[in-house]
N, C-alpha and C positions, 0 to 999 in steps of 0.2 A: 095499256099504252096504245093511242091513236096514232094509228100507219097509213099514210097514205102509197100505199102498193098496188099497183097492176097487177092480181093476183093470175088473170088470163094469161099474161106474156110472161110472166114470170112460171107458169108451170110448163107454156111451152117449150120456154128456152132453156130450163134443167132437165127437161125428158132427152133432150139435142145432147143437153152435157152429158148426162146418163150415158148415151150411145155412142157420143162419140171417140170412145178408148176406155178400155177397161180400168175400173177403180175398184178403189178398197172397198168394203163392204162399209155400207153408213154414210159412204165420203160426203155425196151429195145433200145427202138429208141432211147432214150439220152444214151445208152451206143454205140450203133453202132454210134452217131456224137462225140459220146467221141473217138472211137477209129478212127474215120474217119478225125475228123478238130483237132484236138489237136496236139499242140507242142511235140517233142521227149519227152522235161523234162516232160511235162504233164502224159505221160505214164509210165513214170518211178517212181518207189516205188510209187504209188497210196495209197492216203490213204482213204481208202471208208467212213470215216467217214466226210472229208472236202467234198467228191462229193455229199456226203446227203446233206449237207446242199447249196451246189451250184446248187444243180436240186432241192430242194423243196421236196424233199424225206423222212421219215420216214427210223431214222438208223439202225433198224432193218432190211428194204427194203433194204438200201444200202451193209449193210455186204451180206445179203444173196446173192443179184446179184453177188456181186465179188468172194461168194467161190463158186455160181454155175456155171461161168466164167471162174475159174480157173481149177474147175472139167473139164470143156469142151473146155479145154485147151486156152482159149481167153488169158489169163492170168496166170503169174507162181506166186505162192505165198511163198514169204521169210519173214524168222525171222527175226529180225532184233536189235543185240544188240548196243544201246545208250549210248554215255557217258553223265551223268548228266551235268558236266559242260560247255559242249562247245554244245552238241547235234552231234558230231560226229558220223556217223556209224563206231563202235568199229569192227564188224563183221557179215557179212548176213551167213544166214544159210539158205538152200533149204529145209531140214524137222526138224522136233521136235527134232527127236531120234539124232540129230547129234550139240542141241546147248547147250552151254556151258552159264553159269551165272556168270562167274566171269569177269568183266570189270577191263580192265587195260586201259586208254588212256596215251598213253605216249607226247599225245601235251600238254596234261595239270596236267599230274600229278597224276591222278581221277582213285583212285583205291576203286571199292566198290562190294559187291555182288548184283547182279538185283534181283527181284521179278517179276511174270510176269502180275503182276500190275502196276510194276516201271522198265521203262528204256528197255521193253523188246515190240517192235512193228512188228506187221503183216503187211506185203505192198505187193501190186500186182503190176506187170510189165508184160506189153505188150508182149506175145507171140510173137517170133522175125518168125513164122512160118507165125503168121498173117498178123503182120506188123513190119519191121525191124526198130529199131530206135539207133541212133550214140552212146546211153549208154550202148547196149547189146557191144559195141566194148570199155569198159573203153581206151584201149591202145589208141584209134585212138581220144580219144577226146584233147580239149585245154588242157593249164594247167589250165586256170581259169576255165572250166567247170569242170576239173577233180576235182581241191581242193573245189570251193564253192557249186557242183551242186551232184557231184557224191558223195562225201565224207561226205558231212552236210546235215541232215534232213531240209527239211524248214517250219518243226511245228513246231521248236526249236525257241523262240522268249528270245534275251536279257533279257527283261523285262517285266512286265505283260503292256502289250500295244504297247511294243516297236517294233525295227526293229526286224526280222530273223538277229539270232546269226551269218550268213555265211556275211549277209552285211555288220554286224558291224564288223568283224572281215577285211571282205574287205577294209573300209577304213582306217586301221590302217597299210594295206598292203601298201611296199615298191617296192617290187617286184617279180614275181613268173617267176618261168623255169622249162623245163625238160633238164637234161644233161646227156648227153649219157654215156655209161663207157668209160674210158679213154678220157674223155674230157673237157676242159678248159672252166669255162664262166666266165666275168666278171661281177658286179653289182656296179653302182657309185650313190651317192645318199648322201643328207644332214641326218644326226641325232641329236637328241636332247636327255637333259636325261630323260633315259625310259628305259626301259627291250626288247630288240632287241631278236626277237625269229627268229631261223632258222631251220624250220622243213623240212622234206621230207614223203611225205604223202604215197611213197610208200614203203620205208624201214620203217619207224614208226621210223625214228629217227632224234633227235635236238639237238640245243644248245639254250640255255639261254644265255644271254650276258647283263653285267649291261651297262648301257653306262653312263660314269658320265659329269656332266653336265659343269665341265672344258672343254673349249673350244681351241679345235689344228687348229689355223690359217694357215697351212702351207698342211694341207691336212694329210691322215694316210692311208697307203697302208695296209690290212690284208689280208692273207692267209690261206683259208681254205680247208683240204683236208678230203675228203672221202674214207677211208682204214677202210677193216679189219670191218666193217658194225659199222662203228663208226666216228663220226666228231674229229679232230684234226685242234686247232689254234693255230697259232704261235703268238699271242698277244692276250692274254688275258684281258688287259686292254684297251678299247676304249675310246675315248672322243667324248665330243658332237662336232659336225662341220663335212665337206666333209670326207668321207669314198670312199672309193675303195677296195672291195672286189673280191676278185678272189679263187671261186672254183672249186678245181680240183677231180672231180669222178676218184679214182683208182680201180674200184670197177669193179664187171661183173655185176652190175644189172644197169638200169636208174633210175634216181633221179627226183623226183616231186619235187622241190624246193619252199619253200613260205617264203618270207619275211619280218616278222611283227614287227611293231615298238610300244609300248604299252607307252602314254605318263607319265613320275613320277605321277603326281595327280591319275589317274586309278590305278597305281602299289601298291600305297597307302590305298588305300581304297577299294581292293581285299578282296576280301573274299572268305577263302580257301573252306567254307562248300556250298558256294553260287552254285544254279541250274538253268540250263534254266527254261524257264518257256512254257510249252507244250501247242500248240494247240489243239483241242481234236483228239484223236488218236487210232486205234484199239489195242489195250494191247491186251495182253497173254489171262489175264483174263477173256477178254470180249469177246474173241475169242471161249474160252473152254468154257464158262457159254452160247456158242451158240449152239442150236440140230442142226442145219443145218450143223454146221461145225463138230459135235459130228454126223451126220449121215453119210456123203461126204466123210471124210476123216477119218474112223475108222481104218487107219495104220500110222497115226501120232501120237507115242507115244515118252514117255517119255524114254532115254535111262537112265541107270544105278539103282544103287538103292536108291540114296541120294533124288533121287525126286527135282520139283523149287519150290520155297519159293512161296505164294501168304499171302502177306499183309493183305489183306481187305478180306473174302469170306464168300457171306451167304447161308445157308445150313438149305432145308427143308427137314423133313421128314413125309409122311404119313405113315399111318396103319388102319388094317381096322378092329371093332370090332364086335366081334363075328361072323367071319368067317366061324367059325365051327359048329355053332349053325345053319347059312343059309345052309348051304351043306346039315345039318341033316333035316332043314325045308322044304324046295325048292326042294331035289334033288340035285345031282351031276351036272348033267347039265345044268341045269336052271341056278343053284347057278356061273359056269364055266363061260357062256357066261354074265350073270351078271358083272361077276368080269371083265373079258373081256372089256366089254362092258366099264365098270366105269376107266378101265385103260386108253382108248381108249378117254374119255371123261378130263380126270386129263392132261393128255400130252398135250391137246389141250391148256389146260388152262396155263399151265406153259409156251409152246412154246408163245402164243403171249406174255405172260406176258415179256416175254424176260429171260426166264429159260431156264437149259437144265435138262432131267434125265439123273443121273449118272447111277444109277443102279435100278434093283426092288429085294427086299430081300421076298419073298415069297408075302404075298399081301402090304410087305411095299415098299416102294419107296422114293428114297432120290433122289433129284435135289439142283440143287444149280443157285446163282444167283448172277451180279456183282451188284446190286443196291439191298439194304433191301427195299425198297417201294415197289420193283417187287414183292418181294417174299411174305409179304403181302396180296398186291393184289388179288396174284393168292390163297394166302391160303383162302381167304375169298369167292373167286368166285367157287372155290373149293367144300366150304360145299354150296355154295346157289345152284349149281348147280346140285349138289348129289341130296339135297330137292326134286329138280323139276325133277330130275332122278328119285325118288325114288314115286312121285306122279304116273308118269307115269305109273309105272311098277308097281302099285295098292297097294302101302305099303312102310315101312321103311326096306326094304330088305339090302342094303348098308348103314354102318354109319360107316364113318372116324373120322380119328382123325390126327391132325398135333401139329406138333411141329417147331418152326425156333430159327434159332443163326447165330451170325456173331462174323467174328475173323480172327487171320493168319491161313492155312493150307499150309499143300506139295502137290503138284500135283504131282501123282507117276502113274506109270503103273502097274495096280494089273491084274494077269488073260485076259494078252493082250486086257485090257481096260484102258481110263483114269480116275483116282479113284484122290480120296483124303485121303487125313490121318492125324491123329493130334486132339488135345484135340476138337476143335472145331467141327469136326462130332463126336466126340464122345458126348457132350453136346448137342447136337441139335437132336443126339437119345435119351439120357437120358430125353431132354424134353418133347418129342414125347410123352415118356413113362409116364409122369403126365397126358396127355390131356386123358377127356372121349368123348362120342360121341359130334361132332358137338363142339367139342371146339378145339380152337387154342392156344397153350402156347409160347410167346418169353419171352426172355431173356431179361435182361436190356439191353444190349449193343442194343439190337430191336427197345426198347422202347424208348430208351434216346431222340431217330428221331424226331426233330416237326410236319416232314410230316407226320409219321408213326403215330404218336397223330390225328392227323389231319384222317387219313386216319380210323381209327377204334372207331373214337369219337362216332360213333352211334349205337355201340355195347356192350352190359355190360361188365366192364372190371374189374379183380377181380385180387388185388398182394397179394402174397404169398411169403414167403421163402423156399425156399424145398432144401432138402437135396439130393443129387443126388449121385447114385451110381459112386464108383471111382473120386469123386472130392470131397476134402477133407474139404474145407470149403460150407457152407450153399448158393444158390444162391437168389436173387432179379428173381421173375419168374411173368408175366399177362397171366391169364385165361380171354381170349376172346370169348363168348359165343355167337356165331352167330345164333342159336336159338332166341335170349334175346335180343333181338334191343331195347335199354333200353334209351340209349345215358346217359349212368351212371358209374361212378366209385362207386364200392363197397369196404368199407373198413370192 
């Protein structure tokens, strides 16, 4: 296979990745055979979560290579907004501050707002500095690679198991063209009744056509012209049997043409609410609940002030009690590098856990997380690990306290950082604010988890209702007392 690859810069800048954080053994080397033996398409919109699991990788390993890849230019990372229904790329974006959430797909109709847990994906593509590939030129490609390769994700699957949405759409293809401005082409071809779609992928615009299943023996000539960024026919009604169409671009732009014929039975049994069904894929989400990416890239924010929607997001808070009582016990200093120390010690715990910290509010500190197991997790390794902090250091010097909740938030830019906002950090400090030392409070929506049952069964677990400042009804709250390995529910 002929590469056209920078092989000079390309070894400078994996020796950079080599050095710059410790990886797994191999990691690099199957990224340089990724960029060295792989297909154009391969290199185009990457999605690091399908490479984790094709090399054997840990997805946390895989995210971080690709955004320390793209920090060091291997790689350009785009946003990437989805249409639910078809899995079309609606629109890439090159930074944060520049993408928009509202989906309009005009092939299929598919008007919704994204979340950046739904319909909103991060993909890397091959630095064209390192190595050039026929997608960084969309103009210069086919038109079947343009519509099915460039245009269609191929985590977008039909159906849960089925083909990639772009294939199925493939075989219901009649015929695809580009045609130039002011130019004539023709298309001949049998139909039957179905819903004959005529899009053009690079003006975003179509026709719908019913084609009924009365049959014209004699052949039916239709005229289709493009004016004015708009389809115009002169016969509106088709029949099923031999067609000949002839479209004429009046247009100054060129036309991606695709020709789909959707059989009655499918047209039938449409369903308008119906979505692809997604491979697993880097979301927004799981992008921003990453430090790596929250370290790398702290000028990727959010523009405006409406903030994007996030769905799902779990939200921990620490604090740390009697802080002021150690400064007065220990020393200012002591106390300093202590707390230092314990921050230094908490980060750790949340980054593998697959957390990021948003922010630290005097000794509290709020992180968040795309899975509640993680957060968990790390709360509990949290206090065992303070313990054995706090052994060391000849005493109960340090004693936290955490709080977690999940829910929808906004992801917004507060103080040229990325924050969140909305009832659900506000509930997840409010619960902070039950816990005493050494205990952990969530929420029901926490608890409801079987893994999450699973995961704290061996810790005394005590429900409560508690009234929480600024929420107007009483909540379902478990004190988790990791002190108390009891493997008991207290009522």
């Amino acid at each position: 296979m002929e590469t056209n690859i920078n092989t000079g810069l390309l070894k400078e800048n994996l020796k950079i990745l080599q050095n710059s954080r410790s990886w797994s053994d191999g990691l690099v080397d199957k990224l340089e055979e990724f960029i060295s033996n792989s297909d154009d398409y391969d290199l185009f919109r990457v999605n690091p979560l399908r490479f984790s699991i094709e090399n054997d990788i840990s997805e946390s390993d895989g995210i971080d290579l690709f955004l320390w890849a793209s920090k060091l230019n291997l790689f350009e990372m785009n946003w990437e907004l989805l249409c639910p229904a078809c899995g079309d790329h609606i629109q890439s974006f090159r930074h944060l501050n520049t993408m928009q959430d509202k989906i309009f797909c005009s092939l299929c109709q598919c008007e919704q707002i994204a979340a950046l847990d739904d319909w909103i994906q991060a993909t890397f593509t091959i630095n064209s500095k390192i190595r050039h590939i026929r997608f960084h030129q969309p103009e210069n490609l086919s038109i079947n690679e343009f519509i099915f390769q460039y245009h269609f994700t191929r985590d977008a699957k039909a159906y849960e198991g089925g083909p990639e949405k772009s294939r199925l759409l493939g075989s219901v293809t009649k015929d695809t063209a580009f045609i130039a401005r002011l130019e004539k082409k023709t298309f001949e071809f049998d139909l039957q009744d179905g819903l004959l779609i005529i899009y053009d992928f690079l003006n975003n615009r179509g026709l719908n056509l019913m084609i009924s299943p009365e049959i014209s023996i004699d052949g039916q000539a239709v005229d289709i012209t493009y004016v004015k960024n708009d389809f115009e026919i002169n016969q509106p009604q088709i029949n099923s049997g031999r067609v000949k169409f002839t479209v004429e671009n009046k247009s100054d732009s060129r036309l991606a043409l695709g020709l789909f014929l959707i059989p009655s039975e499918i047209v039938a049994n449409m369903d308008e609410d119906a979505t692809v069904i997604m491979d697993p894929y880097l979301d927004g989400k799981k992008l921003l609940t990453s430090q790596t990416f929250r370290d790398l890239f702290r000028n990727e924010l959010i523009q405006g002030n409406e903030g994007i929607n996030v769905k799902d997001l779990t939200v921990l808070f620490t604090d740390l009690k009697g802080s002021t009582e150690l400064y007065d016990r220990v020393g200012d200093l002591k106390a300093f590098n202590l707390v230092n120390q314990h921050f230094e010690s908490l980060a750790k715990v949340i980054v593998r856990n697959r957390g990021a910290i948003v922010k630290t509010i005097g000794d509290a500190v709020m992180a968040t997380f795309a899975n509640p197991l993680d957060s968990v997790k790390a709360a509990t390794e949290i206090v065992e690990d303070l313990n054995q902090f706090n052994r060391q250091h000849g005493g109960e010097n340090i004693i936290i306290k955490i709080g977690i909740h999940k829910g929808s938030s906004i992801a917004v830019t507060l103080n040229d950082r990325l924050d969140y906002f909305g009832q659900t950090v506000n509930v997840a400090a409010r619960v902070q604010g039950l816990a005493d030392a050494e205990e952990i409070y969530i929420t029901d929506s926490v608890y409801e988890i079987e893994e999450i049952q699973d995961k704290i069964s061996g810790y005394t677990i005590i429900p409560e209702r508690a009234k929480l400042k600024g929420i107007q009804e009483e909540m379902d709250v478990y004190k988790v007392l990791i002190g108390n390995s009891q493997s008991t529910m207290s009522i």
